[in-house]
N, C-alpha and C positions, 0 to 999 in steps of 0.2 A: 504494500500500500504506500502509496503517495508521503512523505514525512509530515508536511502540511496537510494532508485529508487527517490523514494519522492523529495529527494537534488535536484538531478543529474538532475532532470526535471527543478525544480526551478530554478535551475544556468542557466539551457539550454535555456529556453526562453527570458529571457531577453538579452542575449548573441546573440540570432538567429536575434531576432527582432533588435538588434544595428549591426551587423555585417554581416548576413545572413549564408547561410548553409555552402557554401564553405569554408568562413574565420572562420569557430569554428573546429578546432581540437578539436580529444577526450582530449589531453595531456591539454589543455585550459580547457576545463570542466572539468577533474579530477582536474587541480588545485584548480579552483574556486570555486569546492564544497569539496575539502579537501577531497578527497576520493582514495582509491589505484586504480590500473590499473584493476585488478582481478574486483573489483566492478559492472565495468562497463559493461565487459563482462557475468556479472554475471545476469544484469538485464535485458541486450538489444545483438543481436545480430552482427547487426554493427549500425554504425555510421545512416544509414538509418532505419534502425528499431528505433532506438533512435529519431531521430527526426520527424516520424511518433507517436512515441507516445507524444511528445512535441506539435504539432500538436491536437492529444484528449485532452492532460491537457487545451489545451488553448479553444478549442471549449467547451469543459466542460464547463470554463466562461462563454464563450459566451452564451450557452444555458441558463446557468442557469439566465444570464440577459433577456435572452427571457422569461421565465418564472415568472421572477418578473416582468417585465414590459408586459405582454402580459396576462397576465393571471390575472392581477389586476381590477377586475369589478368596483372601482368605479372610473375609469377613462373611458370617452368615447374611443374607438378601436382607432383614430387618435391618440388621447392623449397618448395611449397606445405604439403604433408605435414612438411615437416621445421620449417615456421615452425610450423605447430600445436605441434610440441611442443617450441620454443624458447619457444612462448609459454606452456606449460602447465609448462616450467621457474620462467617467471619467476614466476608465480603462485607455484610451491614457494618460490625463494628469499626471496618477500615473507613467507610463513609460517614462515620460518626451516626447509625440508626437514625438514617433519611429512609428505611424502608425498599421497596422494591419499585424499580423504576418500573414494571409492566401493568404494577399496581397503580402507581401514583397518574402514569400518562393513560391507563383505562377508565380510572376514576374521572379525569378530565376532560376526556377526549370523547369516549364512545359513544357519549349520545349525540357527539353532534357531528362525527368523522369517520363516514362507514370504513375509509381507510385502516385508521388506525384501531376500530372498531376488530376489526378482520384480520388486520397481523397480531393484535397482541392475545385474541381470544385461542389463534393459530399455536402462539407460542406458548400459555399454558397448555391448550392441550397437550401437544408435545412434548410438555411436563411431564405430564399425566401419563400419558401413555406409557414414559418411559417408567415411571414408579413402579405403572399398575403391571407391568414385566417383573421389575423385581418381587415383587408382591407376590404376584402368582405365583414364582418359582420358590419363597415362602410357605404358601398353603400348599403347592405340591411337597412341601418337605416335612409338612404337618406344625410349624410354627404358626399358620394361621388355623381359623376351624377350617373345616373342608367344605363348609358353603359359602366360604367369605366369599361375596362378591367385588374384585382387586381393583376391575375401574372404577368403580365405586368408590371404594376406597380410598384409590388412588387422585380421584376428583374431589371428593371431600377433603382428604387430606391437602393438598393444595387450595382448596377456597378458603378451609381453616386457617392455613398459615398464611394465607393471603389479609387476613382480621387481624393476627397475631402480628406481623407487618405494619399494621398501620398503627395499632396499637403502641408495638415499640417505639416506632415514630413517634407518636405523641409525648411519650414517656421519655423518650431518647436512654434507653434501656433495653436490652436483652430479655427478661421476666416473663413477658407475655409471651416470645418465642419459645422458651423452653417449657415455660408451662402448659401449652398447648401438643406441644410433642410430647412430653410426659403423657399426659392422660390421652394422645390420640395411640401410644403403644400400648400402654397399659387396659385401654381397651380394648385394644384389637385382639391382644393376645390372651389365652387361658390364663396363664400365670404371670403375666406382665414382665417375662421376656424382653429383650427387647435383641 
């Protein structure tokens, strides 16, 4: 990627996640990444193209946290599940608990931008989906019951920690993140395993 597209992302996110879509002008981002006006135009079409791809930079993390934690065999699939989102804490706590950018730009956006409406409900599922994998291979292993249903599961579990999200934000605390994990294992499971 471009070292200046590269910036201009970097500034953007953290920018997006403390302020949201409406409060970031371009004139705000080109300052904060020290970059001229030509730049920007140069990388992104408008301001929405721009934070459509602020949006991939950030899911990019996220995957790639899906991937270290989900794909890591010697952890049982719970274990697994639950590193994902020790790791999607620690992301928060390096942002200072502003929460989840797909949260905060859905909260603001969806009802009035079927665009952003469309990518970001795309990129929870995709959440989801991947969980409700590890999950199943869980209840195949008999750590879940044997009628658990996993996307299910696997979608509540992310709308929960989607509340617990915003929550920490308010609080600018971790509390509400882990208390919501706590009791979404301790449920799921007979003996609160995890």
């Amino acid at each position: 990627m471009n070292p200046t597209k590269k910036r201009l992302i970097e500034v953007g996110l953290p920018l997006m996640l403390q302020r949201g879509y409406n409060e970031v002008g371009i004139n705000t981002l080109l300052s904060a990444a020290g970059v001229p006006k030509g730049s920007f135009y140069h990388h992104f079409t408008d301001k929405e193209d721009y934070a459509l791809q602020v949006v991939d930079a950030y899911v990019a993390r996220v995957s790639a946290d899906l991937d270290a934690a989900l794909l890591d065999g010697s952890l049982s699939p719970l274990a697994r599940v639950r590193r994902f989102f020790d790791l999607t804490m620690e992301m928060y706590r390096e942002q200072g608990y502003l929460g989840c950018l797909l949260g905060g730009l859905g909260q603001e956006l969806s009802g009035i931008n079927e665009r952003f409406r469309s990518k970001i409900e795309g990129c929870f599922s995709g959440i989801s989906e991947r969980l409700a994998q590890c999950l199943e291979e869980a209840r195949q292993r008999g750590d879940l019951p044997a009628d658990s249903d996993t996307t299910r599961m696997a979608d509540l579990l992310v709308d929960c920690w989607e509340g617990a999200a915003l929550r920490s934000r308010m609080r600018q605390d971790p509390a509400s993140l882990n208390a919501m994990l706590d009791f979404f294992f301790e449920s799921v499971t007979a003996d609160g395993d995890r």
